[in-house]
C-alpha positions as CSV (number, residue, x, y, z in Angstrom):
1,X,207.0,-108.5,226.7
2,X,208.5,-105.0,226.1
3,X,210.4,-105.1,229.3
4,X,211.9,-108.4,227.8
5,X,212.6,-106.9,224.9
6,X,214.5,-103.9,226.4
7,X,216.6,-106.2,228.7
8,X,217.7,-108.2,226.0
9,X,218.2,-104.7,223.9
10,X,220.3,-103.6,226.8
11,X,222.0,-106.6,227.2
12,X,223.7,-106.5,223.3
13,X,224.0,-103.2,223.6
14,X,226.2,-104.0,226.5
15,X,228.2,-106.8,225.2
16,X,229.2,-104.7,222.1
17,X,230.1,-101.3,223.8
18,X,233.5,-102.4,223.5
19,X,233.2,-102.0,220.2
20,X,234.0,-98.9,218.8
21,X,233.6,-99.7,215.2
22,X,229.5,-99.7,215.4
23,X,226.8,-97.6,215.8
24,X,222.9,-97.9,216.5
25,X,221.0,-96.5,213.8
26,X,217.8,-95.4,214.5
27,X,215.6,-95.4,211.0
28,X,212.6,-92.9,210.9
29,X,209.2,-93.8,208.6
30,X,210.1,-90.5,206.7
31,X,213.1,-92.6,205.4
32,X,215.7,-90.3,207.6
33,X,217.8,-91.7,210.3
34,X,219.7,-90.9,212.7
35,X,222.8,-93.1,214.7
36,X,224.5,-93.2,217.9
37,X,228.3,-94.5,218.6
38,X,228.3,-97.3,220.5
39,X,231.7,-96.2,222.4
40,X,229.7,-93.5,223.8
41,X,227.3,-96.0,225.2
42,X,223.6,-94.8,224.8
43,X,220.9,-96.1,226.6
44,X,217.8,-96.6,224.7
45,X,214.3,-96.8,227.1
46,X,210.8,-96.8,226.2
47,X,208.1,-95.0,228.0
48,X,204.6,-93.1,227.0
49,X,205.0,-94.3,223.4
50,X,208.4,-92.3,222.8
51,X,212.0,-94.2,222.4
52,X,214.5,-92.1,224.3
53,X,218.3,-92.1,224.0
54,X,220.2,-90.8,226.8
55,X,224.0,-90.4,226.2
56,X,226.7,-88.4,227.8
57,X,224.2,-86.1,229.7
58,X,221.9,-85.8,227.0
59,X,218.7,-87.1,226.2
60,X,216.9,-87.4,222.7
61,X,213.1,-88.3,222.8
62,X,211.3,-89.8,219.2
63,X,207.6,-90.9,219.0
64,X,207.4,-94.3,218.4
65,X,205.1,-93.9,215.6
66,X,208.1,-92.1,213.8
67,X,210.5,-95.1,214.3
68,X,210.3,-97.6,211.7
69,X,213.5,-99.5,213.1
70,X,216.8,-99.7,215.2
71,X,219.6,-102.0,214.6
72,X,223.6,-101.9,214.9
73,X,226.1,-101.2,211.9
74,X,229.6,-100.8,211.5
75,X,230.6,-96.8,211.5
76,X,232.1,-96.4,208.2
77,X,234.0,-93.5,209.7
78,X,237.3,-94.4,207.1
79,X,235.2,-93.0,204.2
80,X,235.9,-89.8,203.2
81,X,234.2,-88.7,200.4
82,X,230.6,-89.9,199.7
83,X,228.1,-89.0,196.9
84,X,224.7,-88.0,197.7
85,X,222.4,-89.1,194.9
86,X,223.5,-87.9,191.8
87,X,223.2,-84.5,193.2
88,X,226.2,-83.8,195.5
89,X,229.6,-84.8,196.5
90,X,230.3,-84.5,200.1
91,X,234.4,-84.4,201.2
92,X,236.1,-83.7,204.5
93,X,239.2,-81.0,204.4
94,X,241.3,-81.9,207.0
95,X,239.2,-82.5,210.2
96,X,237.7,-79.1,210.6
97,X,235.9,-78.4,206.9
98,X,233.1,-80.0,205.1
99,X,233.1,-79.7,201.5
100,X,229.7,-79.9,199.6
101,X,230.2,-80.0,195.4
102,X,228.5,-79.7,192.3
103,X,225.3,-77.5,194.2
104,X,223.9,-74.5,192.5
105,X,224.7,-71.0,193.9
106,X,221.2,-70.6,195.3
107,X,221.7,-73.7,196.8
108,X,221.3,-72.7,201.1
109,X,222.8,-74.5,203.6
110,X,222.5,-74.4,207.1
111,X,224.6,-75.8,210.0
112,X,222.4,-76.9,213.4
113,X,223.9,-78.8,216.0
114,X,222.1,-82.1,217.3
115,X,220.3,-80.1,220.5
116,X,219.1,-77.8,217.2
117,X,221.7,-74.4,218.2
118,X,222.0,-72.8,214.5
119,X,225.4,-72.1,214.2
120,X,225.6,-68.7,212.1
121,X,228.8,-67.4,209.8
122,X,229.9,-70.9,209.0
123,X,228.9,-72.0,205.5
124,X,231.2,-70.0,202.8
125,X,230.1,-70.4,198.7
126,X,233.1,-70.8,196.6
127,X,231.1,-71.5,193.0
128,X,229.9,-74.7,193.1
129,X,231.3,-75.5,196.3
130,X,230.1,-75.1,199.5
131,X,232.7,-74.9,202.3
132,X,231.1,-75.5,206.0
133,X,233.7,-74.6,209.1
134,X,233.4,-76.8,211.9
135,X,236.9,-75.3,213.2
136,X,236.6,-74.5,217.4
137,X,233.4,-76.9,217.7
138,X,233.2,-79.3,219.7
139,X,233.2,-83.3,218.9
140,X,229.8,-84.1,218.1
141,X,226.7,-84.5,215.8
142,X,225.8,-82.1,213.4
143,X,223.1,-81.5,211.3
144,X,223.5,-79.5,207.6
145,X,220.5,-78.8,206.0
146,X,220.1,-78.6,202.4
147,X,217.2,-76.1,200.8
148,X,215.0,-77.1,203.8
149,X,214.5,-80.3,202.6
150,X,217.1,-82.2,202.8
151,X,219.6,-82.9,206.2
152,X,222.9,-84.5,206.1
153,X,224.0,-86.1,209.9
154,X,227.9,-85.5,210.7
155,X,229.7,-87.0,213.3
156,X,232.9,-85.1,214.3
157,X,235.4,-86.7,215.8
């Protein structure tokens, strides 16, 4: 039945790689999630009670247990300015800063890429503003984590 499943996964996934405008979102039970351009074609496998997504060389490996759900979405990638709770505002600069507002100045931010390298020197404090560099990276996911308990995913383009 998983095998069915799986094929029929793979077959969708398939039919909408064309598709540039979507995603598959990967939604964890601790209520993060994680997602996955479509254009970049990822192939998701089960095996030993782990999902794995391989994609352009490189592999990411979640417990099942973790994964509450996985489903398609259209990449909102137009927006540029978003508000995180009631907290935060988070803004692009051109195509090579993040801009985090309205956070306290002991507010600590740190910038990991997805295969978790912690990418030192790049988070500048500017009052209530936080100003992350993403200049001379390459395109790809990051992760910017906020206080150690909260983690904002960024796809650069």
């Amino acid at each position: 039945m998983k095998r069915l499943i799986l094929l029929l996964f793979y077959f969708c996934l398939c039919s909408m790689i064309w598709a540039k405008d979507y995603l598959l979102v990967i939604d964890f039970t601790d209520g993060t999630n994680i997602s996955f351009a479509l254009a970049k074609q990822p192939v998701l496998t089960f095996a030993d009670k782990s999902l794995c997504v391989s994609m352009e060389g490189q592999k990411s490996e979640f417990e099942l247990s973790d994964v509450l759900n996985f489903h398609f979405k259209e990449d909102p990638s137009d927006i540029r300015s978003t508000r995180v709770d009631n907290d935060y505002t988070i803004s692009w600069q051109g195509d090579d800063f993040l801009v985090i507002s309205h956070v306290s100045p002991s507010t600590k931010i740190r910038l990991y890429g997805i295969d978790g390298t912690f990418y030192q020197g790049r988070v500048n404090v500017d009052g209530d503003h936080i100003v992350v560099s993403l200049s001379d990276l390459p395109k790809g996911i990051y992760l910017i984590n906020m206080n150690n308990c909260r983690t904002i995913k960024i796809n650069r383009k």
